[in-house]
N, C-alpha and C positions, 0 to 999 in steps of 0.2 A: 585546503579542500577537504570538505567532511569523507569519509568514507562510509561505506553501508553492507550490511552485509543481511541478505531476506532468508529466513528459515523456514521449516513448518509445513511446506508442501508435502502433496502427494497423494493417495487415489483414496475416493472417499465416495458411497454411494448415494444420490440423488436423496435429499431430505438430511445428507449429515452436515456435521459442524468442520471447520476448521479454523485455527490459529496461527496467524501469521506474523511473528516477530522481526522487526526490521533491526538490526544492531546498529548504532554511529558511533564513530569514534570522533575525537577532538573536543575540547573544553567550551565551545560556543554552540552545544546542542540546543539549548533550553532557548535560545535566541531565534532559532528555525522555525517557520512552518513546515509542515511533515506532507510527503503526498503518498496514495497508493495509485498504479497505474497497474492494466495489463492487457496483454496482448494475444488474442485468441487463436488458435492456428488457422494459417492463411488470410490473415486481418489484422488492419493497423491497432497499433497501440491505444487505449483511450484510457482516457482519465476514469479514477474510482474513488476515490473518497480525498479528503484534505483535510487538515486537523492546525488552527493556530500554534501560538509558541507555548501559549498554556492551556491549551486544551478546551478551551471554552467554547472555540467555536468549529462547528465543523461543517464538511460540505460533502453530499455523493451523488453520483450520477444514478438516475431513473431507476433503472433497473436494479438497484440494488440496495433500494431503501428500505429499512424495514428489515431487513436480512445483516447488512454490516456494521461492525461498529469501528471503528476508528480509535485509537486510544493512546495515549503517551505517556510515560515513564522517566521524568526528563532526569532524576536521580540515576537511575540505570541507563540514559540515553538513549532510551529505546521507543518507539512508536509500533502497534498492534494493529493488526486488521482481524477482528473475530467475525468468522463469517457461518451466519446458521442457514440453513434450510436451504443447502447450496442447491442448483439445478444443474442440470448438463451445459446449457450454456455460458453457467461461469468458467468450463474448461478454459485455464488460460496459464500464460506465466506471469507472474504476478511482481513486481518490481516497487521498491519502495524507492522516493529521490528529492530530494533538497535542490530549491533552486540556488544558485550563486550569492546572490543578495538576501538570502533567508526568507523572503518573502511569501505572498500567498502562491501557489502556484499550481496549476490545473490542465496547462497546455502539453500535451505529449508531445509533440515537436519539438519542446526546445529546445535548444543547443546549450543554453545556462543553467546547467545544471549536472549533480550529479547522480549518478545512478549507483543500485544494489545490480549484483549482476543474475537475480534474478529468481523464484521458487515454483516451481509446475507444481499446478494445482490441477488434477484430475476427477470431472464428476461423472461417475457411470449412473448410466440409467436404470 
């Protein structure tokens, strides 16, 4: 089972940047697709961006096109969320997670899968 661990958060005002590092461990990274998810307060989890095993192809939720980038570093095992011209409603915690089968994966519901345990990201106005 991969482990994960998200870094990088924290309080940034409306128009800044942030960088969000997800760490994995285990030797079958580079075989994964990568996802970001987060959860706003008082509101379910949803899906943010998704990133292939190589990086080639990615995917992000409406709101947040244009603004994120998704990115991976399979030699350092590591997958990135740069996020520019945050707003106040990217307020959220932010979770990076691998499904079981390494596959594409988008659904915040699942059960198959693992999780980071998590990085609060705060946008003031």
């Amino acid at each position: 089972q991969v482990q994960l661990v998200e870094s990088g958060g924290g309080l940034v005002q409306a128009g800044g940047s942030l960088r969000l590092p997800c760490a994995a461990s285990g030797r079958t990274f580079r075989t994964y697709a990568m996802s970001w998810f987060r959860q706003p307060p008082g509101k379910e989890r949803e899906f943010v961006a998704a990133i292939d095993r190589n990086g080639d192809i990615t995917s992000y939720v409406e709101s947040v096109k244009g603004r994120f980038t998704i990115s991976r570093d399979n030699a350092k095992k590591t997958v990135y969320l740069q996020m520019n011209r945050l707003k106040p409603e990217d307020t959220a915690i932010y979770y990076c997670a691998v499904q079981y089968d390494g596959g594409w994966f988008t659904n915040p519901s699942s059960k198959y899968a693992s999780w980071g345990q998590g990085t609060k990201v705060t946008v003031s106005s």
